[in-house]
Every structure is written in C-alpha cells, then in structure tokens.
BAPANU-420409 format. One record per residue (C-alpha): x, y, z negated. Coordinates in steps of 0.001 Angstrom, whole numbers, padded with zeros to 6 digits, always signed. Example, Ala and Ser with C-alpha at 12.3 -4.5 7.8 and 13.67 -1.06 7.14 Angstrom:
2
+012300-004500-007800;+013670-001060-007140;
***
This chain:
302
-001970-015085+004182;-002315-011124+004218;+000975-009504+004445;+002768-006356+003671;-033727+020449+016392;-033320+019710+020099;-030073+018982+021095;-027897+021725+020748;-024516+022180+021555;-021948+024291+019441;-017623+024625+019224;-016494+025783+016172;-012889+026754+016043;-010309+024432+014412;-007235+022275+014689;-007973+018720+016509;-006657+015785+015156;-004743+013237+017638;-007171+010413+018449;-008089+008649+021392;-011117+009175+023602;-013279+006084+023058;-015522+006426+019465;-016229+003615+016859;-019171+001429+018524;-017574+001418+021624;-016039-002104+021499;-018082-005166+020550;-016561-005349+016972;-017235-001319+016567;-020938-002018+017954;-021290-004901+014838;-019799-002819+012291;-021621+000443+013327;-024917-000984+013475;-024466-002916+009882;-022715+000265+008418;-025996+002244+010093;-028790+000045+008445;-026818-000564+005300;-026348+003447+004527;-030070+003900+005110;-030812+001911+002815;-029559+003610+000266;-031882+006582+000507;-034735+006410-001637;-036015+010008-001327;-036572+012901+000981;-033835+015338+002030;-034715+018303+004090;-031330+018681+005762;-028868+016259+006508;-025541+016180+007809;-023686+013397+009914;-020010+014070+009700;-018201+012350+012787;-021324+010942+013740;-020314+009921+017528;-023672+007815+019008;-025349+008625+016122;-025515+005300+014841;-027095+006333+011699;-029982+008750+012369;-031973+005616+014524;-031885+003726+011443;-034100+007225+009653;-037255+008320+010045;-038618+011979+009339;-040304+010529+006333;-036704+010594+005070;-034606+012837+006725;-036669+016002+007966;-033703+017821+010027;-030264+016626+011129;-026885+018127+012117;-024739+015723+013727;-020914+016556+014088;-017873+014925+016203;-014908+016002+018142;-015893+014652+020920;-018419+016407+023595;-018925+013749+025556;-019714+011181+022398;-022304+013789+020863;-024072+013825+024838;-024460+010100+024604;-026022+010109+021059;-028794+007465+020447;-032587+008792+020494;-034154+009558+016953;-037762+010785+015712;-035498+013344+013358;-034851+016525+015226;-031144+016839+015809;-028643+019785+016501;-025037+018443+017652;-021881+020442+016287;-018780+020147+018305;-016205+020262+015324;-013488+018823+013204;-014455+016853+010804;-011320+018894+008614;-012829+022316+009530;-016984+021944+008643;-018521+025396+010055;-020809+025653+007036;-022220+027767+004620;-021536+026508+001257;-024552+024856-000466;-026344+024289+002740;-027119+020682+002886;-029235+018263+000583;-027487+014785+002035;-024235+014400+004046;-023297+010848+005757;-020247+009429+007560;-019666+006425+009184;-016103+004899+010318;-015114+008686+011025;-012766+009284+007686;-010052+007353+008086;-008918+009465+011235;-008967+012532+009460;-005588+013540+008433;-006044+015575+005091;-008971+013139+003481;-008959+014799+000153;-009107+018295+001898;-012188+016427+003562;-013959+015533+000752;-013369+018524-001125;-015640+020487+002069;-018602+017858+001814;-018778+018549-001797;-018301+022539-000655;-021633+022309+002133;-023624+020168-000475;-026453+021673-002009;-026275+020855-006207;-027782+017444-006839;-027186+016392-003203;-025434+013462-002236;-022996+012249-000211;-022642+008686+001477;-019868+007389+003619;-018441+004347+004748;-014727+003961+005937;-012510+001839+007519;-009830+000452+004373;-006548-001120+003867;-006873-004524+004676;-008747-004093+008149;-007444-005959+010505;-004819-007927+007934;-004588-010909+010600;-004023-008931+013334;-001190-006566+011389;+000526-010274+009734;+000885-012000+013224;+002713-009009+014862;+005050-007822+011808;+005751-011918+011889;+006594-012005+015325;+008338-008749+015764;+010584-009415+013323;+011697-013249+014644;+011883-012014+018113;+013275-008307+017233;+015301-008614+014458;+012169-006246+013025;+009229-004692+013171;+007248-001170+013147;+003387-000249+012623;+001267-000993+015320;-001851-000541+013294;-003372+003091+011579;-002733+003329+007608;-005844+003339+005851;-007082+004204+002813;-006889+001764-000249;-010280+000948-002107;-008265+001545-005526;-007378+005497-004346;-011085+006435-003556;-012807+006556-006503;-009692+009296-007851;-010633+011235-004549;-014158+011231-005038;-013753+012978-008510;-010591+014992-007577;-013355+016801-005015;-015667+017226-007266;-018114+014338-007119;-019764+012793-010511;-021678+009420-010470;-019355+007198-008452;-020142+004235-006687;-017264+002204-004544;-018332-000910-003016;-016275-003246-000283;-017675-005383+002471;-015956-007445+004606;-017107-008048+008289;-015539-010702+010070;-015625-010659+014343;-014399-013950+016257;-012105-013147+019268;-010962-015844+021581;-007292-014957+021722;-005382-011678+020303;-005575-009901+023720;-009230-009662+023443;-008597-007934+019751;-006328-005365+021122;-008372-005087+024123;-011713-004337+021784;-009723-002142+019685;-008460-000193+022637;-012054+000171+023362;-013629+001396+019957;-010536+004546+020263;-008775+002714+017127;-004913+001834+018631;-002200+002837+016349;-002392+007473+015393;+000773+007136+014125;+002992+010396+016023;+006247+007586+015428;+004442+004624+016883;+006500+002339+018997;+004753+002672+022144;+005355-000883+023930;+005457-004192+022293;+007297-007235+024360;+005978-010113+026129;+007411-012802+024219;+006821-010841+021080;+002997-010972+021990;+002722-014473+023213;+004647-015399+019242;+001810-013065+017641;-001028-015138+019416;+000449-018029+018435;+001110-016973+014924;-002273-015955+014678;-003574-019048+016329;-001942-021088+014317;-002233-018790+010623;-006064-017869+010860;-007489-019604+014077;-011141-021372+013315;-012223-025021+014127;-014013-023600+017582;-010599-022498+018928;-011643-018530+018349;-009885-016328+015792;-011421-014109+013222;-010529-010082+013232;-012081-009020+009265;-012858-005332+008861;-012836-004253+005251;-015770-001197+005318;-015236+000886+001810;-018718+002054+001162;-018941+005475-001233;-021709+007541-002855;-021344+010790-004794;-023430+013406-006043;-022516+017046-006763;-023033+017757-010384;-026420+019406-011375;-027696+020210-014983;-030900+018281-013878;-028438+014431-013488;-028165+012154-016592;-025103+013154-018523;-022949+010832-020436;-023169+011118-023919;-020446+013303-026140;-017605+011295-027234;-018221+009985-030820;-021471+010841-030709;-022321+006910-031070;-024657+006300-034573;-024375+002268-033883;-020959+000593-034012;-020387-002875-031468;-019267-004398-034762;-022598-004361-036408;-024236-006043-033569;-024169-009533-035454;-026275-007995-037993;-028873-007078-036257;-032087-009223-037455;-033954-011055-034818;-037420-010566-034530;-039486-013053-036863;-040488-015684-035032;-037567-016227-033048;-036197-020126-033030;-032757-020289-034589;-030218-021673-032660;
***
C-alpha cells in the first residue's frame, strides 16, 4: 500500500534555509523519534572523544543521553536561537553556535566526533553538507547521523495523492522530499567518508484521525519546504484522505499508524592508523579450493 563550556551564544554569517519555527521533538511523534534516535546514537560510541559537535542539534536531544566519560566538550549548532535557549541540561559542558547547518564556522580538522539528529533532511545542498563534516573532522574521527528518509510518512502521502486526485482531477506534494536509503551510502563516500555503515529503522506513532497527524507535524516544524507547495488543501479532499487512510492503514483500536523511516549513518575520515582492505589480487587462497580443505582429525563425517 505505499504509493508513488557554559552556554554560549554565537551568529555566524550564512544563508538560512526556509523552515518553519517549531524543531523536531516538538510534537509527540518528534518527542518518540528524538528520544529513540538520542539513546540509539549513543550507543554507538565506544570510546572517548575530546570534542564533539552536534550539527542541528535543537533541544539537544543527544548530549543528555552522554556523559563526560564519553564526550569531554560539546558544540551544539541550530538555526534557531530560541531552540538552542531551550536545550536540555547535560553533565558535558556545552557552547551553542547559532548557524546553518550548510555554512559550519569551523576550522578544518577541529573535531574528533560530529552527530546529527533529524536535522539533514532540511538542508538544501546535503552533499555540500557532508562534504563540511568530513572538512571539521579531525583524521580518524567519526561522524554519526540519523535522518528522516523516503518513505516517512508513506500513509499519510498515499491517502492525500488518493484523494486529491478523485476529488481534483489531481494532486501536488504536500509532504518534504527526502532522501532515499539507496543514495546515502554514494554520498557518504562522494564526501570523503571510508567504512560505511547504513542502517534503517522504522518507528511507527498511532494517531486517532489524520488531523491529529498534520496537527503533530505542524508542531515538530515538518509541513511541506517545498517554495511550489500548494498552500490549501479542500475540505472534502481532507475528509476522502481520512477516510482513505481509515480505511487503507487504520488498526483494530480505531487509531491509525504514521511510520517514520530514520536512515541511521556512520563514517570515518580516512587515517593511515584504520584497517585497510586488502590490494586487489592479492588473495593466496581461491573460494574454489574451499572443499579441499581437510577437517581436523577427529571430526565426525557427515
């Protein structure tokens, strides 16, 4: 069913991107998805970094899941003033950047760790992005990110394109583009990056009804960024939506499900220190003469 330090504050100059006020966490699906994405991307860091960066960091949902024992220092960035003033508490001490996300202020080779969380898929040039983080990396450091991908919200997107078009006679966008899981690996190593890892999770949120969706959305600053949008969608092509939706994905309890599929990546910048692959041809046993290889004597024959 899917269809087509103390706290610190700093501006650094740069172009701002069109988004809306509110910041993932916001609404009661952003607070689920923020606070899994937080403890999940913690838990991926098995060592000490001295400096850390938190790119679009908002609330800060990721430096309360760290301790110092960790993290020693953090610099957490976001567009938004009034989001980086309403940060979370955390043992690590903190200096808040007010900047773009597409314009980083910093020195190249000046962080050990960089994180993001539901911040990427608002920027506008992503492999320009990505090709910074690898830029303010230290060699050997690592970056970690989790972003929103392309089929978020694929219940949500069916019902109205369904509706729109029966009622309309067709239909427009009334949900961001996001990234596919199959073009982020090529981005990773188009920026630089070396050791890969992609992983998906879905997170499902039950809604009762499809205003309460739009309304949540509205809340965690996610409507539609598209400058071509079409602004107002009708009555009757909202009440068909709900009932498409309703009717398409709707649960036993009467409450429908809004999934949110989080791309999870890691990548390291390359140091002569990291585990290289070996040189092609380099191989002295062939898969062929696996067959032949004696078992240890002993060993009960099948």
């Amino acid at each position: 069913h899917r269809c087509n330090m103390s706290a610190h504050f700093q501006w650094s100059s740069g172009r701002r991107r069109s988004k809306p006020p509110a910041e993932p966490g916001s609404g009661r699906g952003g607070a689920i998805c923020c606070d899994r994405l937080g403890h999940r991307l913690s838990s991926c860091l098995l060592r000490t970094f001295p400096l850390a960066l938190d790119i679009g960091g908002g609330r800060s949902h990721i430096a309360e899941h760290l301790s110092k024992e960790v993290v020693e220092r953090f610099c957490l960035t976001d567009v938004s003033q009034q989001s980086l003033r309403r940060r979370r508490p955390s043992e690590i001490p903190t200096h808040c950047v007010l900047a773009d996300e597409e314009f980083l202020p910093f020195k190249e080779n000046t962080f050990d760790l960089v994180v993001s969380s539901l911040a990427l898929h608002w920027i506008n040039d992503l492999p320009g992005a990505l090709r910074q983080i690898h830029q303010v990396l230290k060699p050997d450091g690592v970056f970690i990110g989790a972003m929103v991908g392309g089929e978020t919200l694929y219940e949500l997107r069916c019902s109205l394109q369904l509706a729109e078009t029966e009622r309309e006679g067709g239909f427009s966008p009334h949900i961001s583009p996001y990234t596919a899981v199959t073009d982020l690996g090529n981005l990773l190593g188009q920026a630089g990056f070396n050791m890969l890892t992609v992983d998906i999770d879905d997170i499902q949120v039950h809604y009762p009804g499809i205003m309460e969706v739009m309304t949540d959305l509205q809340g965690m600053g996610e409507s539609n960024c598209a400058w071509n949008r079409k602004s107002l969608l009708h009555r009757d092509t909202i009440l068909a939506a709900a009932a498409i939706y309703k009717e398409m994905y709707g649960s036993e309890d009467g409450s429908i499900p809004a999934t949110f599929e989080i791309l999870y990546m890691i990548g390291w910048k390359p140091h002569e220190s990291q585990a290289k692959p070996a040189k092609r041809g380099s191989a002295t046993v062939s898969f062929g003469d696996l067959s032949k290889i004696s078992r240890p004597s002993g060993t009960d024959q099948p």
